[in-house]
KELUMPA-113877 format. One line per 10 residues: number of its first residue (from 1); their letters; for each residue x, y, z of N, C-alpha, C. Coordinates in steps of 0.1 Angstrom, whole numbers. Atoms other than C-alpha are relative to their C-alpha. Last residue first. Layout:
! KELUMPA-113877
NUM) a) X:Y:Z:X:Y:Z:X:Y:Z ~ ... .
***
This chain:
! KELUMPA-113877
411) xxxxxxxxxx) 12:6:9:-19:-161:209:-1:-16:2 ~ -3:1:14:11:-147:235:-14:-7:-6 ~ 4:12:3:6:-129:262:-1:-5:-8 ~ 3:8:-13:24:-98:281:-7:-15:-1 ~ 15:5:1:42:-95:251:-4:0:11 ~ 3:11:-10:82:-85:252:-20:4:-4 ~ 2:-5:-17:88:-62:222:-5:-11:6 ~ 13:11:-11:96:-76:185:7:7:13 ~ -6:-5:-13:109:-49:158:-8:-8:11 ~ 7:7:-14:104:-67:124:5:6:10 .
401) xxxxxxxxxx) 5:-9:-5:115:-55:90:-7:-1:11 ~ -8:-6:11:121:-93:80:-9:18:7 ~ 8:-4:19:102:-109:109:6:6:-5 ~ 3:-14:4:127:-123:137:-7:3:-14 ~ -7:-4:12:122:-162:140:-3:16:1 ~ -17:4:1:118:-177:174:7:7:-8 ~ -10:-5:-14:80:-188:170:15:-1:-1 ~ -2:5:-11:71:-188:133:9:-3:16 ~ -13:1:4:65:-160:114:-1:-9:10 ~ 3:14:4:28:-153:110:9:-11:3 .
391) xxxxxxxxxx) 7:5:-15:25:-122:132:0:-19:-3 ~ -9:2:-10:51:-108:107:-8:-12:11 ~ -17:4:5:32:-110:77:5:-6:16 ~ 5:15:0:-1:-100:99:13:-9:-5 ~ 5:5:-13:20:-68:105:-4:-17:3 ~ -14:0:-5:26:-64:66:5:-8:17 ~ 0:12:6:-7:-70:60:13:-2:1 ~ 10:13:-14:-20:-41:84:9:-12:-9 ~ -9:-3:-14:6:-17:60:-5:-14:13 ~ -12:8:7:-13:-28:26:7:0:16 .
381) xxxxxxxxxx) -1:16:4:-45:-19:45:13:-5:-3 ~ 3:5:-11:-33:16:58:2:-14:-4 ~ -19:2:-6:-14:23:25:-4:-4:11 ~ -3:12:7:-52:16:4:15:-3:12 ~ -17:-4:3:-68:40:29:10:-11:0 ~ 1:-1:-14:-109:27:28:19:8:-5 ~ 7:-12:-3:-126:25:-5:8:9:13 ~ -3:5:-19:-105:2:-19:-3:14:6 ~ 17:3:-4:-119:8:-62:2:-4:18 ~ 2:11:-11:-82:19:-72:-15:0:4 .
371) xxxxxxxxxx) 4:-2:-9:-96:35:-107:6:-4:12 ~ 10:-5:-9:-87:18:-135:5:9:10 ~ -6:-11:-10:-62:13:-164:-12:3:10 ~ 12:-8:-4:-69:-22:-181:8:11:10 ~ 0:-4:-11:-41:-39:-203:-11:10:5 ~ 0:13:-16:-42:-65:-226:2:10:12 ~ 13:4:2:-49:-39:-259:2:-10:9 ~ 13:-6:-2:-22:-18:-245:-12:-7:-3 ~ 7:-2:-18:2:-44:-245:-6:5:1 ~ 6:10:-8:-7:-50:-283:4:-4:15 .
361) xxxxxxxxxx) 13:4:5:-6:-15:-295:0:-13:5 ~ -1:18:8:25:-3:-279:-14:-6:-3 ~ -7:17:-6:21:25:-256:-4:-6:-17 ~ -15:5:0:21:62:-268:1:-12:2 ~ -6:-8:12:-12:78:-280:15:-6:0 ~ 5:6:9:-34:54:-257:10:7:-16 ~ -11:12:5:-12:64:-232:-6:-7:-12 ~ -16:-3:-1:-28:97:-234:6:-13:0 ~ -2:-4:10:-65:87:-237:17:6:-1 ~ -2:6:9:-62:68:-208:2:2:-16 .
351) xxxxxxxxxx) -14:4:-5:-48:96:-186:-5:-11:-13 ~ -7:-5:10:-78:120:-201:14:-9:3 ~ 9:-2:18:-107:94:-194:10:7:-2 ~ -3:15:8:-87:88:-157:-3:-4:-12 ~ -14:5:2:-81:121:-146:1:-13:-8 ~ -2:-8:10:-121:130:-152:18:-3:-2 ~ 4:3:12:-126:99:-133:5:9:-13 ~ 13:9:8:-112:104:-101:1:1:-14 ~ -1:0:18:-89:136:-95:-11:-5:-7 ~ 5:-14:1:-93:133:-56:-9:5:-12 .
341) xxxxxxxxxx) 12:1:-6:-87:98:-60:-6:12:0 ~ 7:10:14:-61:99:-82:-13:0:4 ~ 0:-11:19:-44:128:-60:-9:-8:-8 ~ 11:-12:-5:-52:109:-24:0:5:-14 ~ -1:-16:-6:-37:74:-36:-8:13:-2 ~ 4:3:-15:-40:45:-65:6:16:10 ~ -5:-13:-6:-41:46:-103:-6:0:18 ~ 9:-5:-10:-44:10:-109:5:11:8 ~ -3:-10:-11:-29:-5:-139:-8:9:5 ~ 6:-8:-4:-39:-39:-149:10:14:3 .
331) xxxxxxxxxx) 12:-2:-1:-28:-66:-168:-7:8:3 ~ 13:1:-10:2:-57:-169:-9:-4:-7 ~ 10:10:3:29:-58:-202:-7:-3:10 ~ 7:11:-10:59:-48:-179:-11:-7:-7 ~ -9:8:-10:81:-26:-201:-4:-11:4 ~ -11:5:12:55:-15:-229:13:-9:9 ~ 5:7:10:30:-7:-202:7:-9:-9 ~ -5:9:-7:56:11:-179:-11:-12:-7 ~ -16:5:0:64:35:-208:-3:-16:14 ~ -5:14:15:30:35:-216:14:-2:4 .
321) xxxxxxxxxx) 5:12:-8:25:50:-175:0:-8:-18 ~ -11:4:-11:51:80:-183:-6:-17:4 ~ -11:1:4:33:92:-213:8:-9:11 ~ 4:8:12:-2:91:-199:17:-5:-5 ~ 4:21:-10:11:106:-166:-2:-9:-11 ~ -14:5:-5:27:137:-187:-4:-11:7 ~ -12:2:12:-2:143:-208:13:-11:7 ~ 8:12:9:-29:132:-179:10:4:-14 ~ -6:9:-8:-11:165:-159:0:-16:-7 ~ -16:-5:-5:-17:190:-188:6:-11:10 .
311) xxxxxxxxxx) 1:4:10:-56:174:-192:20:5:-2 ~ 2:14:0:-57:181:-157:5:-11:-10 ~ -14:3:-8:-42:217:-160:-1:-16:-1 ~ -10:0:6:-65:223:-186:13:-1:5 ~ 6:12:9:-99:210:-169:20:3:-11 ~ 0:14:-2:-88:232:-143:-3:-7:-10 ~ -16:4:-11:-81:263:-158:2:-9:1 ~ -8:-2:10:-114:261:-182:13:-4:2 ~ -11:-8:5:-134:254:-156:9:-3:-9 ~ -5:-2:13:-161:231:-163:9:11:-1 .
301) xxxxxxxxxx) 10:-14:4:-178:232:-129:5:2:-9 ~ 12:3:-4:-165:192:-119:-10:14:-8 ~ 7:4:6:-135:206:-133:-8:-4:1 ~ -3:-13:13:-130:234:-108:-8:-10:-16 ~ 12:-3:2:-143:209:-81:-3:10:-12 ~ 14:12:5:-114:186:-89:-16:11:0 ~ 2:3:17:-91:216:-95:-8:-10:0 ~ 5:-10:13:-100:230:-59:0:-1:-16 ~ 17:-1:-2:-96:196:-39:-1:9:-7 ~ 6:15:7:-59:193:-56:-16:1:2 .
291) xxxxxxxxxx) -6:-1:14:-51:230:-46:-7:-17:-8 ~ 9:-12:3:-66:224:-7:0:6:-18 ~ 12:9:-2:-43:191:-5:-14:9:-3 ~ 4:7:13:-10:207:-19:-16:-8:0 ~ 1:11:-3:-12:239:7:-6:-9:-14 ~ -11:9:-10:14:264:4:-11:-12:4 ~ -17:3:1:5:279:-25:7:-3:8 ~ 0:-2:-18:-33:274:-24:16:0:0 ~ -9:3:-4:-42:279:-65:3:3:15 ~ -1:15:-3:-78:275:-77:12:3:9 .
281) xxxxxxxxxx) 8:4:-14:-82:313:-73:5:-13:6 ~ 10:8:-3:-57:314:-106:-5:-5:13 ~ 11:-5:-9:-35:340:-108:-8:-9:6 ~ -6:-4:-9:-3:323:-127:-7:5:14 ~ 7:-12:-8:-27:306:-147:5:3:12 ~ 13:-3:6:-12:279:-168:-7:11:3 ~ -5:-7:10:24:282:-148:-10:0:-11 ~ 0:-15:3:7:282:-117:8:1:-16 ~ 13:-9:-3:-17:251:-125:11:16:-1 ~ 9:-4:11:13:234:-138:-6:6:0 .
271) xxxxxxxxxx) -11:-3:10:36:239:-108:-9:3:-13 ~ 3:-12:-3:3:229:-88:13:7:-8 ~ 13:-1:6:4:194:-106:1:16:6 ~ -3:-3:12:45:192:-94:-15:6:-5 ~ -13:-6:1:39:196:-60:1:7:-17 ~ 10:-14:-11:10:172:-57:7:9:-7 ~ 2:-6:-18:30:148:-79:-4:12:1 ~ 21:10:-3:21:141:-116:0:4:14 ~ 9:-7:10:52:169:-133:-15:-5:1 ~ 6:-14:5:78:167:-107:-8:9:-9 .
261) xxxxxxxxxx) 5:-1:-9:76:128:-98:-3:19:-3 ~ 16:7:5:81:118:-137:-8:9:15 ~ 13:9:-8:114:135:-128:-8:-3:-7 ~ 8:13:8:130:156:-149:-10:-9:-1 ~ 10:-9:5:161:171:-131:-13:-9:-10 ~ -5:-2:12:183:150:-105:-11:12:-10 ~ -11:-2:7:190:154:-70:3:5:-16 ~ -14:13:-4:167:134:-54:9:10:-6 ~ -11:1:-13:145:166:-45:11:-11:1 ~ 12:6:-12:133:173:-82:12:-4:12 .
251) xxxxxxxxxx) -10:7:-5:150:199:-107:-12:-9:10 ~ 4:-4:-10:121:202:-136:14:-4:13 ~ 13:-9:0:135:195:-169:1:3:14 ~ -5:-17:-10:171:190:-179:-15:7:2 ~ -18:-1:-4:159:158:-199:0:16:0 ~ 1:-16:7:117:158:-194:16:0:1 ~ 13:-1:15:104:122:-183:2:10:-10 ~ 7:-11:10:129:106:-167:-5:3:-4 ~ 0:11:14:124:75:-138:4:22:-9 ~ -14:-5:0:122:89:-101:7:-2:-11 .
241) xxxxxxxxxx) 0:-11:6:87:83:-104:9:9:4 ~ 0:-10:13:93:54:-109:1:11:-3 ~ -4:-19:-4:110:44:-77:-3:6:-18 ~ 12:-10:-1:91:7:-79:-1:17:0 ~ 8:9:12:117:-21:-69:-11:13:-4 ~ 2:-9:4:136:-7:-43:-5:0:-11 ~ 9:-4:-7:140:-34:-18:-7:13:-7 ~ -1:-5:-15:173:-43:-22:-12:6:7 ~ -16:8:-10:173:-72:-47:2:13:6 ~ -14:-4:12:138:-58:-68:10:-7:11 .
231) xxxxxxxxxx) -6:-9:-1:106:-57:-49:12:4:1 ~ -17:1:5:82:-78:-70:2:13:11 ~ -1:-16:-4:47:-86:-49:17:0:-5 ~ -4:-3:-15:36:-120:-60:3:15:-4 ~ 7:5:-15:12:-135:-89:6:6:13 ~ -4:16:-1:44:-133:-118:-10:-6:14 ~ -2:9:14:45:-99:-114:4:-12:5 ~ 9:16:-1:26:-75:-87:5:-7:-16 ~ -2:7:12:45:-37:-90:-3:-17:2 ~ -3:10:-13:42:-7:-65:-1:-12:-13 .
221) xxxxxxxxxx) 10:17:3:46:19:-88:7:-9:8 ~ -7:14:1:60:56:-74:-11:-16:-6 ~ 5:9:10:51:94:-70:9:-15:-2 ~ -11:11:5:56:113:-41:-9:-4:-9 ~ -13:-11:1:29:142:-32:11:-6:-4 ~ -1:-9:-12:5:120:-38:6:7:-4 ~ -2:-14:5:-4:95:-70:-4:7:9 ~ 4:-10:-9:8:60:-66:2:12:2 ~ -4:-12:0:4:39:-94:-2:11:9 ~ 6:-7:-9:0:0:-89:4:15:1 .
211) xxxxxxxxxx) -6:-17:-5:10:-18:-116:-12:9:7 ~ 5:-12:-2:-2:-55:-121:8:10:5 ~ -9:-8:1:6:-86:-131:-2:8:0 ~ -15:9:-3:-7:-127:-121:7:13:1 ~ -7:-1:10:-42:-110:-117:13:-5:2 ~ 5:10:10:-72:-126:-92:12:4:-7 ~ 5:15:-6:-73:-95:-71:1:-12:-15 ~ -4:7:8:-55:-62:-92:-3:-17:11 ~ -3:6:17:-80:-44:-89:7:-8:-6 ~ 1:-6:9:-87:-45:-52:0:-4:-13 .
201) xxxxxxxxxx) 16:-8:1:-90:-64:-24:-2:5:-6 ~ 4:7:-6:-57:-88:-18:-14:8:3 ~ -2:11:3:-35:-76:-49:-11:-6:11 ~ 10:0:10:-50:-39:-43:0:-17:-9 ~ 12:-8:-1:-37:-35:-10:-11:-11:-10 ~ 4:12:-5:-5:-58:-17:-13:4:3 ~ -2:8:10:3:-29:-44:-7:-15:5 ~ 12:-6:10:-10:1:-22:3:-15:-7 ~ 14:4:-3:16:-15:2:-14:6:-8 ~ 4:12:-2:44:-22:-18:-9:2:8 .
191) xxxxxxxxxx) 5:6:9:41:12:-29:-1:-14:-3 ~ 9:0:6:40:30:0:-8:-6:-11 ~ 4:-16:5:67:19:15:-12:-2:-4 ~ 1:-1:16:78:-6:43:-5:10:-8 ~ -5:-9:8:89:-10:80:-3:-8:-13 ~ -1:5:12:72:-38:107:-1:12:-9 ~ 2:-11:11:67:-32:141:6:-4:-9 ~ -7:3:9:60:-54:172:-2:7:-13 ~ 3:10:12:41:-36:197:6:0:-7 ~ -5:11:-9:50:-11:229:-8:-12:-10 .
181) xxxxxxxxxx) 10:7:4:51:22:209:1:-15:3 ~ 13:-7:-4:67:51:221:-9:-13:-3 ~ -3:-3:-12:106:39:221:-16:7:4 ~ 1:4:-10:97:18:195:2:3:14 ~ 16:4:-2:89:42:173:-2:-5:11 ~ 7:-11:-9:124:58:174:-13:-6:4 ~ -2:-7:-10:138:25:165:-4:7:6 ~ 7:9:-10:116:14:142:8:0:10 ~ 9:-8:-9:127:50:127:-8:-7:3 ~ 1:13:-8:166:45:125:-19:2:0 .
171) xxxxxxxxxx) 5:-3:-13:172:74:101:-12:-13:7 ~ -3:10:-3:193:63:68:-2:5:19 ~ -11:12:1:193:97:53:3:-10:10 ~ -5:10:-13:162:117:55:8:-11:-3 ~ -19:0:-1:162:149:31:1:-12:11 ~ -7:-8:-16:126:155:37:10:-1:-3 ~ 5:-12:-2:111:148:0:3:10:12 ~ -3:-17:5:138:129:-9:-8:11:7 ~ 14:-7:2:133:100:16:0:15:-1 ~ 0:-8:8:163:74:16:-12:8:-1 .
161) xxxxxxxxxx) -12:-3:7:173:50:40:-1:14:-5 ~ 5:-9:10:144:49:68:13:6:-11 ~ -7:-14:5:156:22:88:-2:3:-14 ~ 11:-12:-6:137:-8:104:4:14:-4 ~ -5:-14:-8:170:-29:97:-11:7:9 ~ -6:7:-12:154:-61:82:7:12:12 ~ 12:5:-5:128:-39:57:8:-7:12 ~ -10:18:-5:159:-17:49:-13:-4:8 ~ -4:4:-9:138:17:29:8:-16:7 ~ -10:20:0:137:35:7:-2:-2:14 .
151) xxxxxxxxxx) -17:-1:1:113:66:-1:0:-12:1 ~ -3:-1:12:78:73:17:16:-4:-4 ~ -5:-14:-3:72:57:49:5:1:-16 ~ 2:-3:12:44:26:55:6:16:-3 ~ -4:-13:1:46:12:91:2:5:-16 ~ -7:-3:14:28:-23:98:3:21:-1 ~ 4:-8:8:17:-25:135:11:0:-14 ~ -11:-6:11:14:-61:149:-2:18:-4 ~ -8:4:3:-4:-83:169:12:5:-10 ~ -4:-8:13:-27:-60:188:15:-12:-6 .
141) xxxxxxxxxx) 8:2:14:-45:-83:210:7:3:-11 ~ -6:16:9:-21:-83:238:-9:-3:-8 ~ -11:0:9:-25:-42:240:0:-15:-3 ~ -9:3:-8:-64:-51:248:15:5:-4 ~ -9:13:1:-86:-34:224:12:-2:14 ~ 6:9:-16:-113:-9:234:6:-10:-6 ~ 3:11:3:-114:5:193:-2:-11:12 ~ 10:-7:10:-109:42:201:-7:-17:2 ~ 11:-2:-8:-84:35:226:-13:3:-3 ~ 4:7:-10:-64:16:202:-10:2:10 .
131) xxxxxxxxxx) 1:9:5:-67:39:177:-5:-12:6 ~ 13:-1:4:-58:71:194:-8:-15:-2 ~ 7:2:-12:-26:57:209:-18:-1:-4 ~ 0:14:-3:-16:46:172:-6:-2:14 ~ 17:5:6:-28:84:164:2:-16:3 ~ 11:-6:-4:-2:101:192:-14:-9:-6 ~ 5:5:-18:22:74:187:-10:3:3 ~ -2:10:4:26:84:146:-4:-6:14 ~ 14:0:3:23:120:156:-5:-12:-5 ~ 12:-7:-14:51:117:181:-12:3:-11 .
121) xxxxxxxxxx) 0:16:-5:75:96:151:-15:5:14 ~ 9:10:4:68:124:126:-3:-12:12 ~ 15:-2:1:79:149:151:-4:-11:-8 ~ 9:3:-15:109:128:164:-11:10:-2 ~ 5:4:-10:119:129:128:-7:-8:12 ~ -13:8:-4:120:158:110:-3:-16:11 ~ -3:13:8:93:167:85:11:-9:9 ~ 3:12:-7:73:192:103:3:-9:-4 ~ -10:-6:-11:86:223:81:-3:-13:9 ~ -15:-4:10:52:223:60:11:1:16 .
111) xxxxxxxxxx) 5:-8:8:19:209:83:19:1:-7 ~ -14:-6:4:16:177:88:2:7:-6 ~ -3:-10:11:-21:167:98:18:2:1 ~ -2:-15:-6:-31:139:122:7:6:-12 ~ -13:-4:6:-48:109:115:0:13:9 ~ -2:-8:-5:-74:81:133:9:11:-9 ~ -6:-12:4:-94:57:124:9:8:5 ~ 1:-12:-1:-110:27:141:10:7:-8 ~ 9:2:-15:-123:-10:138:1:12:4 ~ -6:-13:-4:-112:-13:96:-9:1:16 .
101) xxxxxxxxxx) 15:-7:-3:-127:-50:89:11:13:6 ~ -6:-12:6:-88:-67:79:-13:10:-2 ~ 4:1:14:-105:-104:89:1:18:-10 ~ -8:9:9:-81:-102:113:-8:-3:-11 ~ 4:12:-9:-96:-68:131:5:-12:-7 ~ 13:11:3:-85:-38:120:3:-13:7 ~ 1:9:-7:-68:-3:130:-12:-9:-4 ~ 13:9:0:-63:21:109:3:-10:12 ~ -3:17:-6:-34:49:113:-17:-8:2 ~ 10:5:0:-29:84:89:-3:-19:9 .
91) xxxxxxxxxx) -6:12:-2:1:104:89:-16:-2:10 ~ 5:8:-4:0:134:68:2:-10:14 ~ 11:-9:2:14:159:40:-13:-5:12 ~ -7:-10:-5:43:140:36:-7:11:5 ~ 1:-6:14:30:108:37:6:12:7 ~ -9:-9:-4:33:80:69:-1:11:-15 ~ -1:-10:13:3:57:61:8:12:6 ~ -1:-16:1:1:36:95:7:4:-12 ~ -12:-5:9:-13:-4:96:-1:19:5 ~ -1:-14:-1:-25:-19:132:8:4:-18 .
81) xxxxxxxxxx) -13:-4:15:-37:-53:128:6:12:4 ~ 2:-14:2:-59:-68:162:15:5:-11 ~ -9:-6:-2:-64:-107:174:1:20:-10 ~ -14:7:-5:-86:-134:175:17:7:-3 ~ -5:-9:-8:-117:-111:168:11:-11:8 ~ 1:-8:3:-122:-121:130:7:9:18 ~ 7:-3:-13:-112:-155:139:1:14:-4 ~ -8:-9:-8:-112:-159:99:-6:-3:15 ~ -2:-12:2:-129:-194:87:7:8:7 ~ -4:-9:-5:-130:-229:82:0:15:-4 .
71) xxxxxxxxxx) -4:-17:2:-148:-252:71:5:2:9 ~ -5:-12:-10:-148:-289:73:-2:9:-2 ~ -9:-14:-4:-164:-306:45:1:4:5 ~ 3:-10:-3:-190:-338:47:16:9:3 ~ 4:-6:-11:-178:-372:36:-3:19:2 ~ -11:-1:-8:-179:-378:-1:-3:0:15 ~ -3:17:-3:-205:-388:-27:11:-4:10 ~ 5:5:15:-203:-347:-41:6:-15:5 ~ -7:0:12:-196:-328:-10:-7:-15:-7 ~ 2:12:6:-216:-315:19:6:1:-13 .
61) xxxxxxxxxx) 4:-3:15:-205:-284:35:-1:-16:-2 ~ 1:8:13:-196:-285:74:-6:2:-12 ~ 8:8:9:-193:-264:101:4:-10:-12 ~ 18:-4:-2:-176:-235:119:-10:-9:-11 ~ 6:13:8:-140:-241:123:-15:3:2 ~ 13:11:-8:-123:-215:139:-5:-5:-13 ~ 8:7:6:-90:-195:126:-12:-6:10 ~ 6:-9:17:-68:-170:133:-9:-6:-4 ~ 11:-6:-3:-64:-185:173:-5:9:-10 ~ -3:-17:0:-27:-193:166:-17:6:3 .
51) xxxxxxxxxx) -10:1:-11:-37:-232:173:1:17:3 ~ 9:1:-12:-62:-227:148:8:2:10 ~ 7:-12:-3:-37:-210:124:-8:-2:9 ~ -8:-9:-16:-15:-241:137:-8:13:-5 ~ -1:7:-12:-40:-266:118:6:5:11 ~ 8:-8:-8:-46:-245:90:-1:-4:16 ~ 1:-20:0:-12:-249:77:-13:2:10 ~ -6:-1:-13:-13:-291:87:-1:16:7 ~ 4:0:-17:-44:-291:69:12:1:8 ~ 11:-11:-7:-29:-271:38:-9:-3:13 .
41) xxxxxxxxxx) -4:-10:1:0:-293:35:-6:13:7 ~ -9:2:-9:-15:-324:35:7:8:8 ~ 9:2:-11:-39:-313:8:4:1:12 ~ 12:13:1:-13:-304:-13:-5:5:13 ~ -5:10:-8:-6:-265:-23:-5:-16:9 ~ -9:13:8:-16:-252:-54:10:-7:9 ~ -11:-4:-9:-31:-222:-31:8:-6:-8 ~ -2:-18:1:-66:-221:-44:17:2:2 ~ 2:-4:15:-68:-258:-50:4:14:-2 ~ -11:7:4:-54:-266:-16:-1:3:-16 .
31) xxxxxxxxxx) -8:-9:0:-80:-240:-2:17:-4:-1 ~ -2:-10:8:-106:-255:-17:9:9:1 ~ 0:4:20:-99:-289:-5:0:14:-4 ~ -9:3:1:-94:-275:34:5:-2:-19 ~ -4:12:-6:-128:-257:34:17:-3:-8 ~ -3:2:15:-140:-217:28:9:-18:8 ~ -7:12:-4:-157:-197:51:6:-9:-11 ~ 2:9:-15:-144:-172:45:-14:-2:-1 ~ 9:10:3:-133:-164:7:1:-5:14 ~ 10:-4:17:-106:-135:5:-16:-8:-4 .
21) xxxxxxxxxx) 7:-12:0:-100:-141:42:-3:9:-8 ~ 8:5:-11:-91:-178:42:-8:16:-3 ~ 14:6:7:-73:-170:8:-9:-3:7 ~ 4:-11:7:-50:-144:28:-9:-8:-11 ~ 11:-8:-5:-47:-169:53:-6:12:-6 ~ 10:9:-7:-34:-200:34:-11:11:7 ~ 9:3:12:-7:-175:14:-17:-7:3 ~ 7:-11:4:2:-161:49:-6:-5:-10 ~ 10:-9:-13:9:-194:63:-7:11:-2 ~ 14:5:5:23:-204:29:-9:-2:8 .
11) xxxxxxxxxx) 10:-7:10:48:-173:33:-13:-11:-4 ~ 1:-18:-5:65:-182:68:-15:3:-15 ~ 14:10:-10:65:-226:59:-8:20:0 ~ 9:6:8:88:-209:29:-14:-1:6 ~ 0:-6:9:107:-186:52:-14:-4:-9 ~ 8:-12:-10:110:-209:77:-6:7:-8 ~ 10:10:-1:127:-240:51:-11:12:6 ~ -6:13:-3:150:-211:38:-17:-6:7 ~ 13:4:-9:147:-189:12:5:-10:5 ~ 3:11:0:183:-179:-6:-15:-5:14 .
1) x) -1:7:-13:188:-143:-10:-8:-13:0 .
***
């Protein structure tokens, strides 16, 4: 699809404020060097963030035989983010401030059978009310909530295409939202947001190409090439772990058998555990969050079970992440989400050692596999940034995945 003049002005608005609030305070010159956009360019940019009330000016820097440097920085309280982590097992909502400072929390549980829906969308209101009232924000502050739902989805639509794990076919659900939620809303997945996460605070900061690996109850890479966020010509850019790993192996909920997702996801990792130790304490069989906490403290205590289901899971993830090694050549990949985190370190000494047995000797020697190091909930963040996206758009223009409501005031 062909960018148009909006579009362009649309992303060097964001580009201008996402270096404003990677480095605040920070002056016009450096943020024409940081951006490779001119001079000219970048004051007119920061010129309507002031206007938009994103910015203030707060002093001068002395320069080398020149006149003295403007700064600018975030208006930290010139307006309010909302992102929400929709999972299956979940549904988690942050609320931050524009310099993306987390201001409150909230989640609520999902238990099995609670997939349809007008229940996701009522515990998605319930914690966005939370949130707000937690944090003593005005509604005309809040300029946006970003929405983050497993699966496919149409970012211009607001519609939830595809999402094996429930069976949800092409269910309106910035629609339903908006019948509870009086703010402009913004649809995307998990893996573009772990991926813009960890592009604007994480591991992959500073990198032109990074894989973002996200390990829940779904499995998928969120993918950073070429400096931006790739997400393929409909939006589906990243269904790894909908990729083969095992022909006529495991059936998984799209349909086919195999998956990558039925042997590293929640789901799948307890699959292992029972067929390693059909008995095993560790095992919670209907809950995947209680089962994941028990094999991290299992290996932590040098069980035997655990430490062999891990090193069982880190086969098949090892294998599955050289393959995206040898494809993509990253710089980074950044095991991200509640399983990796859970998992930590001991997942990540036996996942390296596993692709180290399959990738390609010289993309592997250029690529680093970490940790996500974003302390806070990476899909919240990515999700807030989505929001800000939109809040950037200039007056008039519907935001791509955008559901705009009347305002009582505008910025």
């Amino acid at each position: 699809m062909k960018r148009t003049s909006r579009d362009i002005r649309t992303a060097n608005r964001y580009e201008v404020l996402r270096q404003i609030i990677a480095a605040s305070p920070t002056s016009r010159q450096e943020l024409a060097a940081a951006t490779g956009l001119s001079l000219a360019t970048v004051a007119t940019l920061v010129g309507e963030l002031l206007d938009l009330g994103m910015l203030t000016e707060v002093g001068f820097e002395d320069s080398a035989g020149g006149r003295p440097r403007g700064l600018v920085a975030v208006n930290a309280s010139g307006g309010a983010l909302i992102g929400v982590d929709i999972a299956e097992t979940y549904v988690r909502v942050e609320l931050f401030d524009l310099a993306l400072n987390v201001l409150a929390r909230a989640a609520e549980d999902m238990r099995p059978g609670e997939s349809r829906p007008e229940q996701v969308v009522g515990h998605v209101a319930a914690a966005v009310g939370s949130v707000v009232a937690q944090a003593g924000v005005e509604g005309a502050r809040v300029l946006g909530v970003g929405v983050s739902v497993p699966g496919q989805v149409d970012r211009d639509t607001g519609i939830s295409e595809y999402a094996p794990n429930w069976d949800w076919h092409d269910v309106p659900l910035l629609d339903l939202l908006a019948e509870h939620i009086a703010y402009p809303l913004h649809l995307d997945n998990p893996l573009r947001a772990c991926a813009v996460a960890e592009l604007w605070f994480g591991a992959a900061r500073g990198r032109g190409d990074a894989v973002v690996v996200n390990l829940g109850t779904g499995v998928g890479a969120g993918l950073a090439l070429g400096g931006g966020l790739h997400r393929g010509v409909s939006n589906s850019a990243g269904e790894w772990g909908h990729t083969t790993l095992v022909l006529d192996g495991r059936p998984c909920h799209c349909g086919n058998h195999g998956c990558v997702e039925t042997y590293v996801g929640a789901p799948g990792i307890m699959r292992n555990l029972r067929e390693s130790s059909p008995e095993s304490p560790l095992l919670h069989p209907d809950d995947q969050t209680a089962t994941i906490d028990a094999l991290s403290r299992g290996v932590a205590a040098d069980d035997p079970v655990a430490l062999q289901v891990v090193r069982d899971t880190a086969r098949y993830l090892g294998a599955s992440i050289a393959d995206l090694i040898n494809l993509l050549n990253p710089e980074v990949v950044v095991l991200s989400s509640w399983v990796a985190a859970t998992l930590g370190e001991p997942l990540l000494r036996e996942v390296r050692e596993a692709v180290a047995r399959h990738a390609l000797r010289r993309p592997l020697a250029a690529t680093e596999i970490v940790l996500s190091p974003i302390p806070t909930d990476p899909v919240c963040l990515g999700a807030a940034t989505f929001a800000l996206e939109g809040a950037l758009n200039p007056v008039g223009q519907k935001p791509a995945g955008g559901r705009t409501v009347p305002r009582r005031t505008a910025l």
